[in-house]
Backbone as CSV, one residue per row, in Angstrom:
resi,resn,N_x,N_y,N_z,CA_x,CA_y,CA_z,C_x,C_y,C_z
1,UNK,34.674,28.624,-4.149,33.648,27.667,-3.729,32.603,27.522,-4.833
2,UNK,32.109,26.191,-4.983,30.941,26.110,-6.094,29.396,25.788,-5.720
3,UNK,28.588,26.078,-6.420,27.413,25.981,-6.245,26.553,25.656,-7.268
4,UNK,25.936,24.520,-6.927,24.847,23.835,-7.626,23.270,24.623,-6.630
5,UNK,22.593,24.117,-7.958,21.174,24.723,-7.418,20.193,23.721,-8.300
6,UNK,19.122,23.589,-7.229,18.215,22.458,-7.846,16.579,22.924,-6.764
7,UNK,15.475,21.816,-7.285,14.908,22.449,-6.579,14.052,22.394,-5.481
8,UNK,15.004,22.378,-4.510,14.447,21.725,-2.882,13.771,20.631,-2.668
9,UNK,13.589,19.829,-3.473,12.917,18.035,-3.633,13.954,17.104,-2.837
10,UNK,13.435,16.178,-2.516,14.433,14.962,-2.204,14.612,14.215,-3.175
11,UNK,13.984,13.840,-4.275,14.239,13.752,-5.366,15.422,14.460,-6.275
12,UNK,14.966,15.873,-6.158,16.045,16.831,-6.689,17.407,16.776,-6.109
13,UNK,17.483,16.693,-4.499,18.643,16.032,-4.108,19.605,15.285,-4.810
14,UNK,19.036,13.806,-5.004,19.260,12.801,-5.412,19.539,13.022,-6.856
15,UNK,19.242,13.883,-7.619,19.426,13.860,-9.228,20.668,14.737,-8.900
16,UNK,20.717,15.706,-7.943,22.335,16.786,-7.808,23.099,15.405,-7.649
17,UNK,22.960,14.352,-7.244,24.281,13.436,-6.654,24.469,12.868,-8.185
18,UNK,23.018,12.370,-8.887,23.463,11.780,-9.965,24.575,12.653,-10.725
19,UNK,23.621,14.156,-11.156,24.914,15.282,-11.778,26.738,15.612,-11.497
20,UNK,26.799,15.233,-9.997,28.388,15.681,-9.694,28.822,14.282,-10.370
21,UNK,28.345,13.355,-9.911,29.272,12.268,-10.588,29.666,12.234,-12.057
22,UNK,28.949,12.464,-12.187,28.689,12.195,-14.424,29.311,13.578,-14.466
23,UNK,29.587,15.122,-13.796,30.548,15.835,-14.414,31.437,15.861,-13.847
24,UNK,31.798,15.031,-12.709,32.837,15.149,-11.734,33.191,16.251,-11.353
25,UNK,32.061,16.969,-10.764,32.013,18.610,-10.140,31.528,17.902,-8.794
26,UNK,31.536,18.952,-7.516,31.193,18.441,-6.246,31.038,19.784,-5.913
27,UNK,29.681,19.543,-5.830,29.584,21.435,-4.911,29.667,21.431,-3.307
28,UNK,30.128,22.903,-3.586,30.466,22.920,-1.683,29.198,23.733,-0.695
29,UNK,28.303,24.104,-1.713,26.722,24.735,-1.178,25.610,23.974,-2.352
30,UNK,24.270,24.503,-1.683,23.390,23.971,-2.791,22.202,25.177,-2.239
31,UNK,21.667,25.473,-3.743,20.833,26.755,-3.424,19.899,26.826,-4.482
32,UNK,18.793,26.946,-3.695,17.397,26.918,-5.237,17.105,28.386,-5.522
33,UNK,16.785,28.391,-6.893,16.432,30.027,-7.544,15.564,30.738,-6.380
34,UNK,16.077,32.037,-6.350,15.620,32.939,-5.098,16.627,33.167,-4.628
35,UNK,17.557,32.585,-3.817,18.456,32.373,-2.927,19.464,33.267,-3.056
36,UNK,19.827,33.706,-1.746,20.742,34.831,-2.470,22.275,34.133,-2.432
37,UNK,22.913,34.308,-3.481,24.286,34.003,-3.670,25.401,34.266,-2.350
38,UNK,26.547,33.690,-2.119,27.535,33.946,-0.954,28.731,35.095,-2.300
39,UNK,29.141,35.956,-1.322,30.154,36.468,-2.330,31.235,35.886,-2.746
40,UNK,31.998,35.666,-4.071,33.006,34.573,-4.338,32.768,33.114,-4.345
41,UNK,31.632,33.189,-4.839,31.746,31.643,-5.079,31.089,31.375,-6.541
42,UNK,31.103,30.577,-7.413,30.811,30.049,-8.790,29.571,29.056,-8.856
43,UNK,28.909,29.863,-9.948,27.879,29.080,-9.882,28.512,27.855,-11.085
44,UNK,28.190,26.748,-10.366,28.793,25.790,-12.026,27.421,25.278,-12.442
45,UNK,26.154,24.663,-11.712,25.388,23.483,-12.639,24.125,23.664,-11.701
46,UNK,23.439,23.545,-12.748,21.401,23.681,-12.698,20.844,22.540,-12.696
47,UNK,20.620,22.075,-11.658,19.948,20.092,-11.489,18.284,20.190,-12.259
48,UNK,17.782,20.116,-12.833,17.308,19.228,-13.262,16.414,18.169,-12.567
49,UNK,15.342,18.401,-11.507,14.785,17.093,-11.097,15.140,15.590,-12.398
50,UNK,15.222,14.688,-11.767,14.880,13.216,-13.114,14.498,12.210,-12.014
51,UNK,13.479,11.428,-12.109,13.078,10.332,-11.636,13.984,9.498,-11.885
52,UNK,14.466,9.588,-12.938,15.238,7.962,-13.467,16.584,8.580,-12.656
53,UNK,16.951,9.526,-12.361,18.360,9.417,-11.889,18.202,9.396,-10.328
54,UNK,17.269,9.812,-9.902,17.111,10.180,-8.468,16.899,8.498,-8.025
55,UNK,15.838,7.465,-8.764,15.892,6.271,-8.590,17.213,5.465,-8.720
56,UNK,17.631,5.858,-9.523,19.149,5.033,-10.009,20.107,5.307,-8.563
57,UNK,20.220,6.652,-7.909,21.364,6.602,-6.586,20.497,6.251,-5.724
58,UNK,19.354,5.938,-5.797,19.107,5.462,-4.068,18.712,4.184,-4.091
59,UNK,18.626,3.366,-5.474,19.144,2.164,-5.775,20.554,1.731,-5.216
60,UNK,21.404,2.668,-5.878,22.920,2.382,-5.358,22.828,2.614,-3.779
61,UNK,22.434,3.225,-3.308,22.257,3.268,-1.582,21.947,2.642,-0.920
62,UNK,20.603,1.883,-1.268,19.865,0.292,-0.965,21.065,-0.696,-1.027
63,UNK,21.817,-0.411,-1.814,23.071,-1.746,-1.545,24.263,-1.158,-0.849
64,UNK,24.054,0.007,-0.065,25.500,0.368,0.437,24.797,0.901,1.921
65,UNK,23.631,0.840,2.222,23.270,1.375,3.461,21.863,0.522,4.053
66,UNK,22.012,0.323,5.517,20.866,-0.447,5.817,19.555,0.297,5.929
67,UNK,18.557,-0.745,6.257,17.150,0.290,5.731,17.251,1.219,6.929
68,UNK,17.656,1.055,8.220,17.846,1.869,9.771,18.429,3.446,9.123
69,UNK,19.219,3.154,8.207,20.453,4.524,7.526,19.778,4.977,6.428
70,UNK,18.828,4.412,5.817,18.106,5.153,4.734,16.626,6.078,5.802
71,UNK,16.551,5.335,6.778,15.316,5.945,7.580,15.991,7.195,7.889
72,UNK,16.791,6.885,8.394,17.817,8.616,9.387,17.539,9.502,7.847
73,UNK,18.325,9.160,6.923,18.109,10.192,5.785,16.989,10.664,5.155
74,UNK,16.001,9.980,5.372,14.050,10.850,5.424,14.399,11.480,6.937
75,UNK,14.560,11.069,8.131,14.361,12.402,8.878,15.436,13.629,8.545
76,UNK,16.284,13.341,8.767,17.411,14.648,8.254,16.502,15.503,7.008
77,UNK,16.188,15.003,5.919,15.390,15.588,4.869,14.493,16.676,5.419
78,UNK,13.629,15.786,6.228,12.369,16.410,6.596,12.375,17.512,8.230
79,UNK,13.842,17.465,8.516,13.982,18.102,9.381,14.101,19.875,9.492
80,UNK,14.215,20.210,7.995,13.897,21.548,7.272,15.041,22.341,7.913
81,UNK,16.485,21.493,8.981,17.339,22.382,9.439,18.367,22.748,8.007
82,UNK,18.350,23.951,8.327,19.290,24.791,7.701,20.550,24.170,7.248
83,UNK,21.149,23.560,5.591,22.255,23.270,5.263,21.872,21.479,5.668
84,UNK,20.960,21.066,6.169,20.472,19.572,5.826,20.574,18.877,4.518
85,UNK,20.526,19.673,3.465,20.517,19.350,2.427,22.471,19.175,2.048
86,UNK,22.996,20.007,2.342,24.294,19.734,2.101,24.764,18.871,3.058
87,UNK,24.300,18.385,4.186,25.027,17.544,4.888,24.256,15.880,4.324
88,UNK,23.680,16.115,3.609,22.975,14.452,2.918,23.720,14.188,2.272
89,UNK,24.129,15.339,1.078,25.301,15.584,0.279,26.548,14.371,0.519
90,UNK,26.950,15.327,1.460,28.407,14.974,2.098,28.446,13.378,2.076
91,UNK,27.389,12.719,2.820,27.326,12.008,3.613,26.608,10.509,2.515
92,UNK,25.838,11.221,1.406,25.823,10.262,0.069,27.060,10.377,-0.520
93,UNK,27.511,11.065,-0.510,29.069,10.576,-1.316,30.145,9.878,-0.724
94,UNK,30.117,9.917,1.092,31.188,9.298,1.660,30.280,7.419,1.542
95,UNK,28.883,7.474,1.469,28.448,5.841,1.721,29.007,5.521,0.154
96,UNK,28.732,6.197,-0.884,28.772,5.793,-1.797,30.367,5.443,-2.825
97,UNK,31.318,6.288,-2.242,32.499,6.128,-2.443,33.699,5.191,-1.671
98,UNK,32.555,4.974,-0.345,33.455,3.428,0.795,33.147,2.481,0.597
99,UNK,34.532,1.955,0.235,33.734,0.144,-0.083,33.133,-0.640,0.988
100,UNK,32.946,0.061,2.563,32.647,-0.425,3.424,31.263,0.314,3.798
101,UNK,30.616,0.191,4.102,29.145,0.832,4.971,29.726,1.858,6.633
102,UNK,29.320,2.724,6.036,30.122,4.108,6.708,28.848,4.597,7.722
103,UNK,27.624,4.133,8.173,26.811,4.390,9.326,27.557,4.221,10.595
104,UNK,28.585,2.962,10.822,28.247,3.135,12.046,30.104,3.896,11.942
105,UNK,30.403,4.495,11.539,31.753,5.540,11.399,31.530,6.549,12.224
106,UNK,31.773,6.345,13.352,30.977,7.529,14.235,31.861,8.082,14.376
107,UNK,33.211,7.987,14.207,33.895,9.570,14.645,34.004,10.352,13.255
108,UNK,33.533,10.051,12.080,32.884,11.001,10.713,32.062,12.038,11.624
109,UNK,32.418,13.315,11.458,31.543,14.289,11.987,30.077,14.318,10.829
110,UNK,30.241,14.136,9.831,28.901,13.860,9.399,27.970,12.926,9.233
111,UNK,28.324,11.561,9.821,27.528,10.592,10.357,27.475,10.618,11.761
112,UNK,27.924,11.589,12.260,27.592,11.972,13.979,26.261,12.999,13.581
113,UNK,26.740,13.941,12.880,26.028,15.258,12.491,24.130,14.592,12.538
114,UNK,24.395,13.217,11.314,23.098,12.807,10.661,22.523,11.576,12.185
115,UNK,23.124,10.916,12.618,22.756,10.524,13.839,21.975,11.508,15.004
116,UNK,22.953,12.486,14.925,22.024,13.490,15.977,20.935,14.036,15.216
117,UNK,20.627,14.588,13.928,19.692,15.205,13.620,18.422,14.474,13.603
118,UNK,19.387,12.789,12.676,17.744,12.064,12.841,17.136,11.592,14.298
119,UNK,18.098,11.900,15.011,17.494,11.502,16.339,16.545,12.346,16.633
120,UNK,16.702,13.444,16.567,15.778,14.672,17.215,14.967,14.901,16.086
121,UNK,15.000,14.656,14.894,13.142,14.437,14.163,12.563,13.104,15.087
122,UNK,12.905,12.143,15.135,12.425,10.966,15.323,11.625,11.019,16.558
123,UNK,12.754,12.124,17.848,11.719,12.813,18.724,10.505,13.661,18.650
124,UNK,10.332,14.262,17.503,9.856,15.264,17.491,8.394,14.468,16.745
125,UNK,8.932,13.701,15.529,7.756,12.903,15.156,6.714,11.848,16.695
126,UNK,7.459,11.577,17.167,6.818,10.757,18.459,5.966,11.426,19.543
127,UNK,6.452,13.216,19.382,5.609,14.032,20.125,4.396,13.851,19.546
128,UNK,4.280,13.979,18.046,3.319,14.433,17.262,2.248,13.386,17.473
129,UNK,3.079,11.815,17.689,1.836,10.796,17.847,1.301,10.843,19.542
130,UNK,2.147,11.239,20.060,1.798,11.157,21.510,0.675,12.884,21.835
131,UNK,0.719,13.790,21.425,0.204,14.686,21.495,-1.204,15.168,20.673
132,UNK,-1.316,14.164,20.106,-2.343,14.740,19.145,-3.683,14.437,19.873
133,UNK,-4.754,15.502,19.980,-6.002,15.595,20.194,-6.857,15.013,19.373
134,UNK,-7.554,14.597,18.610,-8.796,14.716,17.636,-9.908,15.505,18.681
135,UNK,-10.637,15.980,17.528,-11.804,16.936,18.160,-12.738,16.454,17.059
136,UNK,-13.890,15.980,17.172,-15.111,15.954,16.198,-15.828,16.952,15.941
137,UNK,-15.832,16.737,14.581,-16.531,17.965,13.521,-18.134,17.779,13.011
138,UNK,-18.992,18.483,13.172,-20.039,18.170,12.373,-20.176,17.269,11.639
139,UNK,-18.888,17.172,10.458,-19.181,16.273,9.646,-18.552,14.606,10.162
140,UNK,-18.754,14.343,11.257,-18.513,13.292,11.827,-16.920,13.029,11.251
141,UNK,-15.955,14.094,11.481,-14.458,13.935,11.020,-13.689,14.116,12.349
142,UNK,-12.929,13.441,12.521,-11.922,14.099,13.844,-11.215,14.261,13.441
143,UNK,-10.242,15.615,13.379,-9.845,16.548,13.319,-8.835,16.807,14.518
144,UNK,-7.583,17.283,14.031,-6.502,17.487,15.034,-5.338,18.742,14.152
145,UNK,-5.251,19.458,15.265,-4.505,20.720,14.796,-2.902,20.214,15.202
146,UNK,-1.533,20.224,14.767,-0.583,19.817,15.337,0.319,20.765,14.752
147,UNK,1.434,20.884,15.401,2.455,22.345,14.862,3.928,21.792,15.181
148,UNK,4.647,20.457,14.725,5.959,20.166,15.138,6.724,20.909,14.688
149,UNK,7.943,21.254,15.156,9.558,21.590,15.000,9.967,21.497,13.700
150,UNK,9.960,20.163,13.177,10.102,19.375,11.740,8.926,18.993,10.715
151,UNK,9.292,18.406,9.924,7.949,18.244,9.201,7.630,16.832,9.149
152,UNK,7.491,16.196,10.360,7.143,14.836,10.348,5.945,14.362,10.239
153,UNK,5.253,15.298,10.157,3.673,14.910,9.491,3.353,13.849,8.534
154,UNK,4.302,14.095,7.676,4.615,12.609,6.404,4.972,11.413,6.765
155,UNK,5.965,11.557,8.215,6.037,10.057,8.568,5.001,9.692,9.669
156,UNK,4.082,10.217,10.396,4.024,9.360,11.243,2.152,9.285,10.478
157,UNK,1.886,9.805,9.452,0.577,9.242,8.724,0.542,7.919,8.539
158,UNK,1.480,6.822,8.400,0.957,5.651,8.403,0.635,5.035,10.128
159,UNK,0.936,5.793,10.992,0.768,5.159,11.915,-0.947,5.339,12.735
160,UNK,-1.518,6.564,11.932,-2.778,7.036,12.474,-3.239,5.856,11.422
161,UNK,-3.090,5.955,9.842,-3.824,5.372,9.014,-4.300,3.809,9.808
162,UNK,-2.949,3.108,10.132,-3.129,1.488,10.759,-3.977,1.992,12.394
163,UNK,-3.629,2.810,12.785,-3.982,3.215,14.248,-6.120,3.328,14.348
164,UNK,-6.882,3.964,13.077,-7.793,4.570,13.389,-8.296,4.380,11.782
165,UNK,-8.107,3.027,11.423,-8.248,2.815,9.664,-9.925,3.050,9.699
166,UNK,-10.902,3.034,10.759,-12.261,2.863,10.921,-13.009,4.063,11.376
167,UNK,-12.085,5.040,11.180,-12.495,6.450,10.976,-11.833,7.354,10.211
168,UNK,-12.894,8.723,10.124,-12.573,9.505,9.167,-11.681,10.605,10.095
169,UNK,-10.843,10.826,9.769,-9.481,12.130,10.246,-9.012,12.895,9.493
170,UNK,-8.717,13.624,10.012,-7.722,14.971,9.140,-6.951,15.167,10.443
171,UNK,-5.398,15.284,9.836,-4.356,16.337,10.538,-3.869,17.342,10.067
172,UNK,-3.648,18.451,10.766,-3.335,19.663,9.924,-1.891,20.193,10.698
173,UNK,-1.251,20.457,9.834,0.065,21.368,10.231,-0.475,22.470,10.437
174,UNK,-0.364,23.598,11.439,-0.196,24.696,11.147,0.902,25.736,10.570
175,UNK,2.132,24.829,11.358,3.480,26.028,10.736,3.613,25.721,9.317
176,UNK,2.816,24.782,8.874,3.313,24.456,7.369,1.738,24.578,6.027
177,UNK,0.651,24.843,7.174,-0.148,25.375,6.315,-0.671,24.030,5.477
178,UNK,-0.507,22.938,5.715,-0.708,21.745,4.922,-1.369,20.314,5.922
179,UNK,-1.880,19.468,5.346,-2.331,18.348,6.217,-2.913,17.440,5.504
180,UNK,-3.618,16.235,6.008,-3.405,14.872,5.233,-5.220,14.789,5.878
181,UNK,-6.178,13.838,5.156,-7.304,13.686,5.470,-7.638,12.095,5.278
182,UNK,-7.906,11.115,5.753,-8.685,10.052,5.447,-9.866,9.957,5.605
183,UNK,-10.336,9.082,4.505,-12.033,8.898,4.195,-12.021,7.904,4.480
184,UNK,-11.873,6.885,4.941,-11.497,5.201,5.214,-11.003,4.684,4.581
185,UNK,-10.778,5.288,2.974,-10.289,4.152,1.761,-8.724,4.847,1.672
186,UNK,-8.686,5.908,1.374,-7.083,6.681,1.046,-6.837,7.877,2.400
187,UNK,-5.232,8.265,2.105,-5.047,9.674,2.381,-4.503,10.834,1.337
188,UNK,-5.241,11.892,1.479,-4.729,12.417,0.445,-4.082,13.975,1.623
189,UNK,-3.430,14.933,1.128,-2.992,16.000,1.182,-4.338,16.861,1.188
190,UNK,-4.433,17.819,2.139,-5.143,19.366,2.246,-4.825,20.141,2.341
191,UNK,-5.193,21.464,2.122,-4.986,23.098,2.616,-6.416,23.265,3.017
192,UNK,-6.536,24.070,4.058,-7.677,24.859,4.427,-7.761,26.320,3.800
193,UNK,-8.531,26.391,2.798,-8.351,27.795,2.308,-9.213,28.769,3.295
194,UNK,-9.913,28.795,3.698,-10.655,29.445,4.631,-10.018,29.775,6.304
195,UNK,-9.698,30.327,6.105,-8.668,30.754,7.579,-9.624,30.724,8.381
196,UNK,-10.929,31.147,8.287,-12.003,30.972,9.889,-12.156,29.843,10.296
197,UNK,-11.744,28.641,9.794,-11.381,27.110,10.083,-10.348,27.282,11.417
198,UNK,-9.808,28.085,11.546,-8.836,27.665,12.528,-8.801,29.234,13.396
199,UNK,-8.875,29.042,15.081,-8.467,30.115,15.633,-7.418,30.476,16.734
200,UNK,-6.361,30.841,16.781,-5.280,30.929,17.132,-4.530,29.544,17.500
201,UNK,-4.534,28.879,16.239,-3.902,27.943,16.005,-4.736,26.601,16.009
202,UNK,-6.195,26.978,16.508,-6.930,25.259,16.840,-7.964,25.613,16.106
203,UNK,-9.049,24.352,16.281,-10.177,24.141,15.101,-11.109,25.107,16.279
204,UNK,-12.056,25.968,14.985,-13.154,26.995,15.095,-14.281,26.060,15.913
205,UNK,-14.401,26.685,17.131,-15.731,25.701,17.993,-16.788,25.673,16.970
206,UNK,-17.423,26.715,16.295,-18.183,26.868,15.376,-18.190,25.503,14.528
207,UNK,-17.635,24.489,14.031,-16.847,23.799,13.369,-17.445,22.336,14.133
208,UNK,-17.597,21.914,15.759,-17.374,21.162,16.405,-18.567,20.801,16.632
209,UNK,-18.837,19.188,17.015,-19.901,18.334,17.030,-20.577,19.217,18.308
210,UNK,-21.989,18.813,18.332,-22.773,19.082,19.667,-22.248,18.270,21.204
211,UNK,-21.537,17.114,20.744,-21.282,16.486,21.759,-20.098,16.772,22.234
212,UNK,-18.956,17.494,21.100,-18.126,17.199,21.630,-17.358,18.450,22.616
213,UNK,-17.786,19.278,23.107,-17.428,20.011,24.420,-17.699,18.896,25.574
214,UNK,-18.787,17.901,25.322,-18.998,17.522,26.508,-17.776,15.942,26.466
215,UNK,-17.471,15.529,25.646,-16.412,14.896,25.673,-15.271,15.385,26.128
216,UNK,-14.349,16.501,25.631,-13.377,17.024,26.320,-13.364,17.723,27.775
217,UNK,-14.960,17.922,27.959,-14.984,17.751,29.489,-14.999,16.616,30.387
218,UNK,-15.396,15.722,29.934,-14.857,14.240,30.634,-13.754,14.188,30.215
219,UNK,-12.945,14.452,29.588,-11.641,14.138,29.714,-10.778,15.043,30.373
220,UNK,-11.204,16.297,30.850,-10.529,17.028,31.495,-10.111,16.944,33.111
221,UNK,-12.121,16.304,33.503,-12.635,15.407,34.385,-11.580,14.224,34.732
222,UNK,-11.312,13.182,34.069,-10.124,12.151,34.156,-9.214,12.612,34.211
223,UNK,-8.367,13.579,33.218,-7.357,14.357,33.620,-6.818,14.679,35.069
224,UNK,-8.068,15.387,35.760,-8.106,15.957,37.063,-7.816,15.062,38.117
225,UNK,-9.024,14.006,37.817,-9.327,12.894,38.659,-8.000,11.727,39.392
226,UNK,-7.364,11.926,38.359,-5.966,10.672,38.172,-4.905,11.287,38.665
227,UNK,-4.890,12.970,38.872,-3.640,13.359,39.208,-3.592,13.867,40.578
228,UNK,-2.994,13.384,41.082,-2.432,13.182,42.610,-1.611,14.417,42.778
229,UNK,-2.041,15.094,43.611,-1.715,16.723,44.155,-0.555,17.072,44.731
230,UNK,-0.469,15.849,45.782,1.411,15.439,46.548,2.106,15.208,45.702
231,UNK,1.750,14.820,44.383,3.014,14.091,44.066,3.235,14.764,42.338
232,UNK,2.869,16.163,42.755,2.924,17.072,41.122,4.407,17.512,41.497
233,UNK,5.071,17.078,40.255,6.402,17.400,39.566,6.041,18.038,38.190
234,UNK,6.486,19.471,38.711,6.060,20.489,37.159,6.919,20.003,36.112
235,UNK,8.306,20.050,36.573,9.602,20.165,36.129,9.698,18.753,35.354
236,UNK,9.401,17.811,35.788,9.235,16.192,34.978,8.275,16.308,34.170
237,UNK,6.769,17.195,34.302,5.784,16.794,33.387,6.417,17.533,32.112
238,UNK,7.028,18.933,32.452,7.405,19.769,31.137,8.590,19.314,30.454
239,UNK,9.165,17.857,31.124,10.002,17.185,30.326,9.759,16.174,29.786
240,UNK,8.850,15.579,30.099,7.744,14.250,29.107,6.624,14.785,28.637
241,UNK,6.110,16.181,28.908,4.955,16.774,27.342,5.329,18.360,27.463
242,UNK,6.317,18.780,27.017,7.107,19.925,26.710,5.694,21.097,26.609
243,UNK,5.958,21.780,27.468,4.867,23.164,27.378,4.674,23.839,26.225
244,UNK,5.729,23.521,25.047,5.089,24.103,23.959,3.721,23.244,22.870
245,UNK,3.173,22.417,23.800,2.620,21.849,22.863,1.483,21.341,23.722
246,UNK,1.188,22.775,25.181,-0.223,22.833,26.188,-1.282,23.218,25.454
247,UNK,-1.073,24.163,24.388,-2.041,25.024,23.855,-3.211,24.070,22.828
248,UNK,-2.108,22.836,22.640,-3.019,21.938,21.702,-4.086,20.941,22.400
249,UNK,-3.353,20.835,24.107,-3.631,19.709,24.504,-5.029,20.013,25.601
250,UNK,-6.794,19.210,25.259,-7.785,19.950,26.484,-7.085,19.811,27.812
251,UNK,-6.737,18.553,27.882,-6.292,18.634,29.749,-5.636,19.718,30.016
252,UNK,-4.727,20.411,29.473,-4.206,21.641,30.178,-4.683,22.742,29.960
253,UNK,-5.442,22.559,29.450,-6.699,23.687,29.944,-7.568,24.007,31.246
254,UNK,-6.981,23.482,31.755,-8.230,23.443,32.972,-7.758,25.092,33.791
């Protein structure tokens, strides 16, 4: 078995596809420095990030896949499951070697594989817009702590940006330690270096406007107010806002 190694980019991806072609090698794993080796297998070739090559195949992809099939392949990417990266692999070389457009090839176990995966980022990104709190900060910022499955944080930033272009926000990953901030004009990328910013997973009250306890108490208030006592279905609510994601949310706090 062979093995290429490059270095965990989607970019870098894309330059491994440029490399097998031009040596006509095809690896059967892909593994970045660190990684520990499988026994019996050959290392053949060291990718190289290149802009110009990583642009050049997803040029060639733009003409062999619709924009719906280039979307699935940012979630699969960003879905951080295990061997995702080799199943993009697979699955750029079968679009790119059929003279026909191979998405809707559904009995290909790896355009089933990439159908199901991007399905379940695509869920997981939609939690993230449907779940998110803002909490106001002193510095007149709202602020939202969020912790998805995947790392869809990257996609669903244009939808706060158009959603709330007339305020200032920050979202923060926690499982990923990273997050995005707008000032009204751009977004850029953050880290919180200061860990007392955050306490068991949410923003430090210390941190929070004067007003705003009394906001998330009116909303806890409405929360309360709207929900009808006869007609509580636990079992349906924990299947349209999944209990792992109460700890973020004030209403279930009560």
């Amino acid at each position: 078995m062979s093995i290429f190694y490059y270095d965990k980019t989607f970019d870098g991806l894309l330059s491994v596809v440029f490399d097998a072609y031009k040596l006509k090698l095809f690896p059967e794993l892909l593994l970045t420095e660190g990684d520990i080796e499988p026994m019996f297998m050959q290392r053949l070739h060291t990718t190289v990030t290149d802009f110009h090559k990583s642009d050049r195949v997803w040029k060639a992809l733009q003409k062999k896949l619709s924009k719906q099939a280039l979307n699935h392949m940012m979630y699969v990417w960003q879905s951080e499951q295990r061997g995702a990266d080799s199943l993009l692999f697979r699955y750029i070389r079968k679009a790119i070697d059929s003279p026909q457009p191979i998405e809707t090839h559904f009995s290909d176990d790896d355009v089933m594989a990439m159908l199901k995966l991007a399905k379940k980022v695509s869920k997981d990104q939609m939690y993230l817009i449907e779940f998110v709190r803002f909490q106001k900060t002193k510095q007149n910022i709202f602020f939202s702590v969020v912790a998805p499955d995947s790392n869809v944080l990257p996609l669903a930033i244009r939808h706060f940006t158009e959603r709330f272009s007339d305020q200032q926000w920050a979202l923060y990953d926690t499982r990923r330690g990273y997050g995005f901030y707008y000032d009204l004009h751009k977004v850029e990328q953050i880290t919180l270096p200061d860990h007392d910013s955050l306490i068991a997973g949410r923003l430090n009250p210390a941190l929070l406007a004067a007003d705003e306890a009394l906001f998330q108490t009116l909303w806890k208030g409405y929360f309360k107010a709207i929900t009808i006592k006869e007609r509580k279905n636990l079992r349906q609510q924990r299947q349209h806002m999944p209990a792992r994601f109460w700890y973020l949310l004030p209403e279930m706090q009560l």
